[in-house]
Structure formats: structure tokens, C-alpha cells
C-alpha positions in Angstrom: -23.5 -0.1 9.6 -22.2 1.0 6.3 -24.4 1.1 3.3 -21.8 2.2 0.6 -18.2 -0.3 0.5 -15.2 0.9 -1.8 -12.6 -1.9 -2.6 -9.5 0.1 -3.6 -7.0 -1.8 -5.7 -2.7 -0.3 -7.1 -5.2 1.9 -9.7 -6.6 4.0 -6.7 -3.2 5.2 -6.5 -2.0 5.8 -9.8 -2.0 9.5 -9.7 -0.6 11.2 -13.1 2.6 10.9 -14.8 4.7 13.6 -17.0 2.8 13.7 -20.2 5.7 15.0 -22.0 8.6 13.1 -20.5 6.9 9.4 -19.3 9.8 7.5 -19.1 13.4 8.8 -17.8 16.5 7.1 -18.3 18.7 6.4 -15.3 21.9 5.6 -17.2 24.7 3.3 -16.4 25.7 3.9 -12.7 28.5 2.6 -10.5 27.2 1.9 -7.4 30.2 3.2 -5.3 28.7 1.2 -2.2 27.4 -1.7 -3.6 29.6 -2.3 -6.5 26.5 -2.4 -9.1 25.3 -1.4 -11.8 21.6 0.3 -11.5 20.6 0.6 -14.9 16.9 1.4 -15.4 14.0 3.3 -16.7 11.4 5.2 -14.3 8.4 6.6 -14.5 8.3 10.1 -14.1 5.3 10.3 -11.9 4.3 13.8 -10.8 1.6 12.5 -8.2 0.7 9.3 -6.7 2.7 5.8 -6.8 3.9 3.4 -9.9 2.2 0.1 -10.6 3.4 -3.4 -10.7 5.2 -3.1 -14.0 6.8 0.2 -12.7 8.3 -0.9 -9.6 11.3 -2.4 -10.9 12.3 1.1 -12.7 11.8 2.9 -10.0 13.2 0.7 -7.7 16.5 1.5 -9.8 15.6 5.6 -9.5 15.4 4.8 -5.4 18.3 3.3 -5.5 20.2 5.6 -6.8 18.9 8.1 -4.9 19.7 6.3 -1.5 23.4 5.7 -3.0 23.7 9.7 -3.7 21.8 10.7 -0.9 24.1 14.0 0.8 24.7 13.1 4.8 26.7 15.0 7.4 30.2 13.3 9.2 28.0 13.7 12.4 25.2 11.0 10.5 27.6 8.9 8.8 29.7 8.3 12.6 25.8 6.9 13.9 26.3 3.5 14.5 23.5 0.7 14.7 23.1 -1.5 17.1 22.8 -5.1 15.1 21.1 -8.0 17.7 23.6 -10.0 19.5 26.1 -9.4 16.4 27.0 -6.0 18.2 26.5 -2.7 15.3 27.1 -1.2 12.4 28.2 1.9 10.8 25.8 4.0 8.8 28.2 3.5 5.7 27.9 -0.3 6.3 24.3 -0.2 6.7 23.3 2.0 3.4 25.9 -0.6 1.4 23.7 -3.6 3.2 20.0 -2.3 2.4 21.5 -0.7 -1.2 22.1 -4.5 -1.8 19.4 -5.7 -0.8 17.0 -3.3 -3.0 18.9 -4.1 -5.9 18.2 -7.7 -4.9 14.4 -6.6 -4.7 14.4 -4.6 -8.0 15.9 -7.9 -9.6 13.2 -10.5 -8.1 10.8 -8.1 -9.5 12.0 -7.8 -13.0 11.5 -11.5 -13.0 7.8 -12.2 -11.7 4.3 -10.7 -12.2 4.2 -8.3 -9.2 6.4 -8.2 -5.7 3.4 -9.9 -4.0 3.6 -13.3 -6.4 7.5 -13.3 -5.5 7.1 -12.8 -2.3 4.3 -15.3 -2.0 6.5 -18.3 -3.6 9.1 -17.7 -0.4 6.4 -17.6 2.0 5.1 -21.1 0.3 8.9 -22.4 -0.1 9.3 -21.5 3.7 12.0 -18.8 3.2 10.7 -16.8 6.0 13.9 -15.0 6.3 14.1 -13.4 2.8 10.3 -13.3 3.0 10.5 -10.8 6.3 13.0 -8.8 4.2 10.6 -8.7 1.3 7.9 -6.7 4.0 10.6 -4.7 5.3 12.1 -3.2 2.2 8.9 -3.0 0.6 7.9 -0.6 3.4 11.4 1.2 3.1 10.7 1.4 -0.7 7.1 3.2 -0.5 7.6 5.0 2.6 10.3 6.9 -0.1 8.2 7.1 -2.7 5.6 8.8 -0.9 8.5 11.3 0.4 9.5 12.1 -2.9 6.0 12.5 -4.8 3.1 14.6 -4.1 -0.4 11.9 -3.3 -2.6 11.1 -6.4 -5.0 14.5 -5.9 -8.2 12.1 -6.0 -7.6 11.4 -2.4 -7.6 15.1 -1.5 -10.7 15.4 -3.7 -12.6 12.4 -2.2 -12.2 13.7 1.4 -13.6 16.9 0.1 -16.5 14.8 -1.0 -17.0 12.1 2.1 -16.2 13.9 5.4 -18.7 15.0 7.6 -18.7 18.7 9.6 -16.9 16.4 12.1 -14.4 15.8 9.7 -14.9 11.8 10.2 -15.7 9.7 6.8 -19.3 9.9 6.0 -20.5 6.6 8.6 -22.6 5.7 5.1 -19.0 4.5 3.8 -16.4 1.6 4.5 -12.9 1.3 2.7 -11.5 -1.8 2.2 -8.3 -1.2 0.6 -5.7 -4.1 -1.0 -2.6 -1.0 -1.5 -0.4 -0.8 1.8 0.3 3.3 1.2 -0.5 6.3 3.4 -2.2 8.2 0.8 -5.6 8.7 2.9 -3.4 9.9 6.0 -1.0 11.9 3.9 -4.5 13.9 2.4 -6.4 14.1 5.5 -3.9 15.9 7.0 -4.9 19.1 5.3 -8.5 18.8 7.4 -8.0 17.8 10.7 -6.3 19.2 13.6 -4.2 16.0 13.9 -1.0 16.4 12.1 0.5 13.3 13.9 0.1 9.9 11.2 -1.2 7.8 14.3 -3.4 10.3 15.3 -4.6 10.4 11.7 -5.3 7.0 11.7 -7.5 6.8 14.4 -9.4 9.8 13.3 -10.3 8.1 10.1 -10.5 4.8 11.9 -7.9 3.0 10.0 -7.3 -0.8 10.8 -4.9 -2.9 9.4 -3.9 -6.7 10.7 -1.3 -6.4 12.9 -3.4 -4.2 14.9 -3.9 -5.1 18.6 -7.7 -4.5 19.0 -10.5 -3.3 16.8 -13.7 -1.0 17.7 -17.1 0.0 15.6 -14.7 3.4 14.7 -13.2 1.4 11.8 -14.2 2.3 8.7 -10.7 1.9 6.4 -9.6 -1.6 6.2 -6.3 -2.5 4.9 -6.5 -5.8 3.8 -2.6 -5.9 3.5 -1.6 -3.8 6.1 0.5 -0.3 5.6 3.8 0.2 4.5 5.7 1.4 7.5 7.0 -0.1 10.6 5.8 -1.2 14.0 7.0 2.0 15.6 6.0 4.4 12.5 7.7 6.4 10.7 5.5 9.5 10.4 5.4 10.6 6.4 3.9 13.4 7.1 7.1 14.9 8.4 9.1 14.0 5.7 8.6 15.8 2.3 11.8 14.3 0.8 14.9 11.6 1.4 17.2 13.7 3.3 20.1 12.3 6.2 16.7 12.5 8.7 14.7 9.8 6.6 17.2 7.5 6.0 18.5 7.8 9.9 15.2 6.2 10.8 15.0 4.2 7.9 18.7 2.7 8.3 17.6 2.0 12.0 14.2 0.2 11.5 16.4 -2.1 8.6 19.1 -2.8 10.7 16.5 -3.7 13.6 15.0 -6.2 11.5 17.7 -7.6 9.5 18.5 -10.9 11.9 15.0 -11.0 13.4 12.9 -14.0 12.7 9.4 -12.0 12.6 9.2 -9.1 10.1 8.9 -5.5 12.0 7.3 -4.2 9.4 3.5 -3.5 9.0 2.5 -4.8 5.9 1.1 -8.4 6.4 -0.6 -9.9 3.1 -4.4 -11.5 3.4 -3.2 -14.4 1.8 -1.1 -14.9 4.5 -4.1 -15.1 6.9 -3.2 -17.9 9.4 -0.6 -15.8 11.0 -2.1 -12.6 11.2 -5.9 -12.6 10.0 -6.9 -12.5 13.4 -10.8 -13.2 14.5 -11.1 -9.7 16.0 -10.0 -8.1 12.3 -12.4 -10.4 10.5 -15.4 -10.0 13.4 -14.6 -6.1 12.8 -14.9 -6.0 8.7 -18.3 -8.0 9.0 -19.7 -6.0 11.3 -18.6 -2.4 9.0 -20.0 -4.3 6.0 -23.3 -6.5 6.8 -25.1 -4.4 5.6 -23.8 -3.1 2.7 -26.0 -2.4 -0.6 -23.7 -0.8 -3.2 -19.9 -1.8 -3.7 -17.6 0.9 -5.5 -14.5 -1.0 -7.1 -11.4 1.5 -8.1 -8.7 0.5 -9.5 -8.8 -2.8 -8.4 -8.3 -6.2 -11.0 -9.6 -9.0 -8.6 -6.1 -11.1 -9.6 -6.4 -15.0 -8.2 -4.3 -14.9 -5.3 -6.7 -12.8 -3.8 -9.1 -14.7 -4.7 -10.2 -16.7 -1.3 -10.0 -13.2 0.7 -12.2 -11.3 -2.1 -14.8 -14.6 -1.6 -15.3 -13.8 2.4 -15.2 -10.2 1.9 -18.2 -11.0 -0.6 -20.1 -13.5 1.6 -19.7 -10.6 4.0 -22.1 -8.3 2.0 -25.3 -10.7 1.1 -27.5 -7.6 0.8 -25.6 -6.1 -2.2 -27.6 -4.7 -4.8 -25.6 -2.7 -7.2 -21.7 -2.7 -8.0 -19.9 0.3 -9.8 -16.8 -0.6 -11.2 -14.2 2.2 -11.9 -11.4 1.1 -14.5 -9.9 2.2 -17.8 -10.5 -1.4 -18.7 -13.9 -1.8 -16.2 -15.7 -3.7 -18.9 -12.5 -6.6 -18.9 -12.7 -6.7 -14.7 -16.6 -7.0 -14.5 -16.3 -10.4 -15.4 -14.0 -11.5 -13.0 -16.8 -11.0 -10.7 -18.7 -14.0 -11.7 -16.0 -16.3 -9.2 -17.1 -13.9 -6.2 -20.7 -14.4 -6.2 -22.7 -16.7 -3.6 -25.8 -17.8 -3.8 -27.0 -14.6 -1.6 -26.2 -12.3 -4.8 -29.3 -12.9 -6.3 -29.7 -9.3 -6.6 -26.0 -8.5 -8.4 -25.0 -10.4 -11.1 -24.1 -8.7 -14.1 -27.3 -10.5 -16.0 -29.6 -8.3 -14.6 -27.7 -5.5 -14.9 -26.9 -4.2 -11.6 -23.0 -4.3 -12.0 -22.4 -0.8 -14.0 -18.8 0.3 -15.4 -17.1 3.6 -15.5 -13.9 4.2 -17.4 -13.3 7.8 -16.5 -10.5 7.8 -13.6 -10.5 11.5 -13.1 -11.9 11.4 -9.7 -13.1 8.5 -7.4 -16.2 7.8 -8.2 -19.4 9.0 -6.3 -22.5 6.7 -6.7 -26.2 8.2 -6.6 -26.8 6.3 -3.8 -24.3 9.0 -1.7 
């Protein structure tokens, strides 16, 4: 199978920010619904998603724009049906998930990254408030990528890999740790599906709470996606308008009393109840035989650690590794907890792990 394995980390999706304006200030606010104050500082990010330290800023800039989003008397009358507890206006339920994103942007002021909060209530049992982690998390990015044009790398790579059959070169496999759409958001500029579940079976996207698995998949997302069981399409959203936050409101509002999480993203880490054998038999068989790994973006942090080891016994035949990073140099030696005995070929003594700093464009290896 494939030769050539990229392992994308939050960096592969960084995009580019104003150069003139980074930071905005989103001053003092009353949140009219929720009786807050939303006080932050955002990014200003022209393309592509924020990193860990930027979520809780922008978090605050979502927010706000949820709270000031303009909707029609015909919307706000919707009302949402709310389990055995009978519904819910749409006034009531953009108060409720306002709340509960501030209640997000707060947990996240006060840990490392969303994933090492919303790993402590997974481990402390909390499965309630962990379910609403996944589900706002998905509400929070499937906004984000509403709202901001996709880091132009993507658009770029696609360019780059696709074959005159517009499928990914079948040299390549992507295993990816970032639960955004940016591939399917870019590929739909090439092929003749427009749909974002059509797009992801073109580019043979799998992610763990997929049913069944096939030798088609060749992007693996090793956290799932951001978006919900029934799927919000992003590609027919190019902003957060009454139509988004309708079908956002509604896929909340589904979840908000259920005891499994109706979202799609499902952390590695939290393998024994969704790393199922058919996901792991289908990654070994798209990466046996891999020679060359291609790290973007990606910092190898220790909670990953146990996935990033079998993804690594996965490959024994690797040969080189390219890692792309402003601070390349600084991840190259995390690599040193990933080795097996196979890598014989790959440690960083013998100089087969190389580093690029330039993140202009993913990178290409000679091997291509």
C-alpha cells in the first residue's frame, strides 16, 4: 500500500493571521441571554483555524457572535424537541448552548489544551459534561470554519497529490490528529461532488465512529471530525447566519440529555470505546508498507503517546522522516519514545530524520 505517510498535527491548520492587526479586542460585553460577561482577545485569522492557546479568545469572539447573531420571528418561534422533557424555544436554546460555551471558553483558559480538560472528565467519569465537551467542540469549529477561509496549503497540496482521477496519489496515506474539514472544504474545488459525504468518500476519509472500513481509505482521522452524526454539510455554509445555527441549535438540543455524545469527534485516547478492530486492521493495512513519514505541524504531546507508538509499530519499514515545524529541530527529539526495535533504519543518529522550518506549503519529499 502506501509508500509516503503524513501525520498532520493543530500546525497543519494554522493558516495565516492579520500581520498588521494580530490580536482584536472584544471589549466588555453583556451577554443579554446569558447574563455574562465575554471579555476576550482573538486572533484575527484570515485563513485557517487558531491553536490551543487561541481557542479560549476566540471562543469569546464566537460567542459573541452566536449572542448577536440577526434571526427572523419565523426562526426564533422554531421550537426543539428536548427527549422525554418535551422542547424548547430557540431563544431558550441559544441562552443554553451560549452558557455552555462560555463554560467551555473558561475550562480552557484554565488547562493546557480542550483535549487535557476533556480527558480529566473522561478519567473522573463525568461522561455527561465529557459528551458536552465533543458536542460543543464540534459546534465551536464547525463555526470557525464558516467564518474563515481554509489555510490555502490544503488547496495547494491537492494541486500537488491528486491524480487525473482526482483521487489522492495511492503513493500517500494521511493520518491526521485535527478533527476539521479543511481537506473536504478544499477538495471541493476539484471534484464533481459538492456534497461533504460524497467528498469524503472520494478522498476515502475514515474516522472512528465509522461503521465499516475498505482499502479506499487513505485519510485517517485519528480523532474523528468535528461535526455530527447526521452532518452538517460546511460546504454550504460560508458564514453563521439563522440557517447554521437552526441546525446547530437542533443537533445541541438533540444531544443535551443523551448519555452517548452525537457528535463525531471521538479522541484515540479514548480507544476502548470506539478504536474499533476494523479501524486499526484498516490503518495497518494503508501503512505496512510505508518508507518515508512527513510530520506537519504536529508536536507528538504525551497523551498521544500510546496511539503515536502503534501507529509507529505499524510502519517497521520506515526509512526516512521529514519533519515540518517552525521549531522541527525541538520535536525531532520527541521521536526517540516512538521508535521500536524495527527502526533500525530511522533514528536520528544516522541521520535519516531531516527538519524543515519553512511552513509555506506542505512539504513534498523527493521520494514523491
Amino acid at each position: 500500500m502506501a509508500k509516503i505517510v503524513y501525520l498532520l498535527g493543530a500546525g497543519a491548520s494554522y493558516g495565516k493571521r492579520d500581520e498588521k492587526t494580530p490580536i482584536k479586542d472584544l471589549r466588555s460585553k453583556q451577554d443579554v441571554l446569558g447574563g455574562s460577561n465575554i471579555i476576550g482577545k482573538y486572533a484575527n485569522i484570515t485563513e485557517g483555524l487558531p491553536l490551543v492557546t487561541e481557542i479560549p479568545g476566540r471562543l469569546a469572539f464566537i460567542i459573541d457572535k452566536i449572542t448577536n447573531c440577526p434571526c427572523s420571528s419565523k426562526v426564533r418561534n422554531q421550537i426543539f424537541p428536548l427527549g422525554s422533557n418535551g422542547g424548547t424555544g430557540f431563544d431558550t436554546a441559544k441562552k443554553m448552548l451560549v452558557q455552555d460555551l462560555t463554560w467551555l471558553k473558561t475550562a480552557s483558559e484554565s488547562h493546557a489544551t480542550i483535549d487535557t480538560f476533556a480527558k480529566k472528565l473522561f478519567l473522573k467519569g463525568q461522561l455527561k459534561n465529557f459528551n458536552k465537551v465533543e458536542s460543543l467542540l464540534s459546534i465551536y469549529f464547525i463555526i470557525e470554519q464558516a467564518i474563515n477561509k481554509i489555510d490555502g496549503r490544503y488547496d495547494t497540496f491537492l494541486a500537488s497529490v491528486l491524480n487525473t482521477q482526482l483521487n489522492i496519489d495511492d503513493r500517500i496515506t494521511i493520518l491526521t490528529w485535527n478533527y476539521d474539514s479543511q481537506f473536504e472544504i478544499a477538495y471541493k474545488e476539484y471534484g464533481e461532488q459538492k456534497d461533504s459525504i460524497g467528498i469524503r468518500r472520494k478522498l476515502g476519509i475514515a474516522d472512528l465512529k465509522d461503521q465499516s472500513y475498505d482499502t479506499r481509505n487513505q485519510i485517517f482521522k485519528l480523532n474523528g471530525t468535528a461535526n455530527f452524526m447526521s452532518h452538517i454539510d460546511l460546504n454550504r455554509h460560508k458564514q453563521l447566519d439563522e440557517v447554521l445555527l437552526t441546525e446547530l441549535l437542533d443537533e445541541y438540543i438533540k444531544g443535551y440529555n443523551e448519555d452517548v455524545s452525537n457528535s463525531r469527534i471521538s479522541f484515540a485516547w479514548d480507544n476502548g470505546k470506539y478504536m474499533s478492530k476494523n479501524f486499526d486492521d484498516a490503518l495497518q493495512t494503508a501503512i505496512q508498507d510505508a518508507e518515508t513519514l512527513v510530520v506537519i505541524g504536529y508536536t507528538f504531546p504525551f497523551f498521544n503517546r500510546e496511539v503515536d507508538r502503534n501507529i509507529f509499530a505499524k510502519m517497521p519499514n520506515l526509512k526516512r522522516i521529514y519533519i515540518q515545524d517552525p521549531n522541527a529541530e525541538q520535536i525531532k527529539s520527541s521521536l526517540d519514545s516512538l521508535y521500536s526495535t524495527n527502526h533500525t533504519k530511522v533514528t536520528h543518529i544516522n541521520n535519516n530524520v531531516f527538519t524543515i522550518t519553512n511552513p509555506t506549503q506542505f512539504y513534498l519529499p523527493p521520494e514523491l
